[in-house]
C-alpha positions in Angstrom: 38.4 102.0 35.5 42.1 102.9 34.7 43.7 102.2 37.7 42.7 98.6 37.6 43.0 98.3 33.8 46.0 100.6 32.8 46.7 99.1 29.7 43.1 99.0 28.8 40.5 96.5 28.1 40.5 95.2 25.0 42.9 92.6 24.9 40.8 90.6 28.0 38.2 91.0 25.7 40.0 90.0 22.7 40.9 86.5 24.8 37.5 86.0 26.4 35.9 86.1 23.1 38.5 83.8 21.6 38.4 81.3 24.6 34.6 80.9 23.9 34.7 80.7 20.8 37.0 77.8 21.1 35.6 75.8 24.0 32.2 76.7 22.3 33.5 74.9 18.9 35.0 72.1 21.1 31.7 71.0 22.1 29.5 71.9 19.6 32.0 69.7 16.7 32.9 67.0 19.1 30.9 67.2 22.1 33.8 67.3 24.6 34.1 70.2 27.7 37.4 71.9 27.1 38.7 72.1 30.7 42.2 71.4 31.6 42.1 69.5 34.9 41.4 66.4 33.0 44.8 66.5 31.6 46.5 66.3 34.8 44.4 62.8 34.9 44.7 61.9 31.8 48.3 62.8 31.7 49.0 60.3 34.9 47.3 57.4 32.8 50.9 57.3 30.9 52.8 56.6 34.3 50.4 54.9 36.8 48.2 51.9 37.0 45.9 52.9 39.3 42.5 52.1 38.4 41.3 55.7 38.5 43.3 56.8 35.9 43.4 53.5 33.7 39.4 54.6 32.8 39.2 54.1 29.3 37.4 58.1 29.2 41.3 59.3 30.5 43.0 56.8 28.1 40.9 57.5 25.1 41.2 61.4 25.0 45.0 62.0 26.4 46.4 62.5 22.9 43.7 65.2 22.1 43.7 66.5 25.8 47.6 66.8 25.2 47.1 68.6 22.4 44.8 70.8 23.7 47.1 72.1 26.9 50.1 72.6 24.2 47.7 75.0 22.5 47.8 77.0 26.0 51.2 77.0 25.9 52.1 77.6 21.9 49.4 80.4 22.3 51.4 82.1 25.4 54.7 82.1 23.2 52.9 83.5 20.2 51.2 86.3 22.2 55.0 87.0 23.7 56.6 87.1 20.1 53.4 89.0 18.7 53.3 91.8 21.7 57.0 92.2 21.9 57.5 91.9 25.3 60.1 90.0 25.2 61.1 87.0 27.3 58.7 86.4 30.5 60.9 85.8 33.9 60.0 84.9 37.6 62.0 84.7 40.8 60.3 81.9 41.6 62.0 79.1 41.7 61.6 76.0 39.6 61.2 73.2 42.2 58.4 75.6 43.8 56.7 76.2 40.4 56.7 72.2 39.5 55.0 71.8 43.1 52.5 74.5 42.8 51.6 72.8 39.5 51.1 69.5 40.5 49.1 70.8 43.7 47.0 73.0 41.0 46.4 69.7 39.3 45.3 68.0 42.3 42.9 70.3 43.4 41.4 71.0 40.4 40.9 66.8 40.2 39.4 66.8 43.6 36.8 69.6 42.8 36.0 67.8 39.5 37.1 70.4 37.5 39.2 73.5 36.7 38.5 76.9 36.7 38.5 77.1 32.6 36.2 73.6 32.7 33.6 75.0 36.1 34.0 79.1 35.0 33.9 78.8 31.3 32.0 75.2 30.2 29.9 75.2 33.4 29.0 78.4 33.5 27.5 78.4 30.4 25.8 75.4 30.4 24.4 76.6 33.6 25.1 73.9 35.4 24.7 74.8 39.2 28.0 72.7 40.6 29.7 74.8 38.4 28.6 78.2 40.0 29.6 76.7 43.2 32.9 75.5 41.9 33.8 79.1 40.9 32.4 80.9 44.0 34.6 78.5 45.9 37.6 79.1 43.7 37.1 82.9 44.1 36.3 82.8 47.5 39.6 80.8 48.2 41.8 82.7 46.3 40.7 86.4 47.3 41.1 84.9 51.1 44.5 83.5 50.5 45.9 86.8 48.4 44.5 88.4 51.8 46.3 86.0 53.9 49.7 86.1 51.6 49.8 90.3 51.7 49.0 90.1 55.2 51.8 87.9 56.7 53.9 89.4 53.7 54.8 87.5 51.4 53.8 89.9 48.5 
């Protein structure tokens, strides 16, 4: 198990545990599914009219849903300050990284749901469109890290 983990397990574990917890307490204090694809919806409502994402539901629960996704991102700096490793860097370049995002967003829209909302609500609430959503997601991603390494790109 080393050579896939070389720095060990525990911190996944350490996050997994905490992620549940957290989506677990979402819903059990408030009754909301703590997925993030809704945000990218929700987020829109502030720039577009369009009748999809005008729905009082998106309206309603973008300050929270806001809130939620800076959590993501204050938790990312904290575990960079915490670990020590110092400032995180890509080659990748900025334009590419605002389109993958918004692509990300759109998918995850069009399958009703993101991997945290299908692979960590779903799943345990057993909800069969779920299972399907996350087959699919792993199914697409192994085939297109295949596809990537093989023309390569990585």
């Amino acid at each position: 198990m080393g050579q896939f983990f070389p720095n060990g397990i525990a911190h996944y574990l350490a996050g997994g545990l905490i992620i549940g917890s957290a989506v677990g307490l979402l819903f059990i204090t408030t009754g909301l599914i703590g997925g993030m694809s809704t945000v990218y919806s929700s987020t829109w409502s502030y720039f577009s009219q369009q009748p999809f994402f005008q729905q009082a539901t998106l309206i309603y629960s973008r300050q929270w849903r806001l809130a939620y996704a800076a959590g993501l991102v204050l938790g990312g700096i904290i575990w960079l300050a915490w670990s020590g490793a110092g400032t995180w860097q890509t080659g990748v370049p900025v334009w590419q990284l605002v389109l993958g995002g918004f692509l990300i967003g759109f998918g995850a829209r069009l399958s009703n749901g993101c991997t945290s909302g299908h692979g960590i609500c779903g799943l345990a609430s057993l909800q069969l469109p779920s299972l399907l959503a996350v087959l699919t997601f792993l199914a697409t991603g192994i085939a297109t890290a295949q596809l990537v390494a093989w023309i390569g790109g990585y």
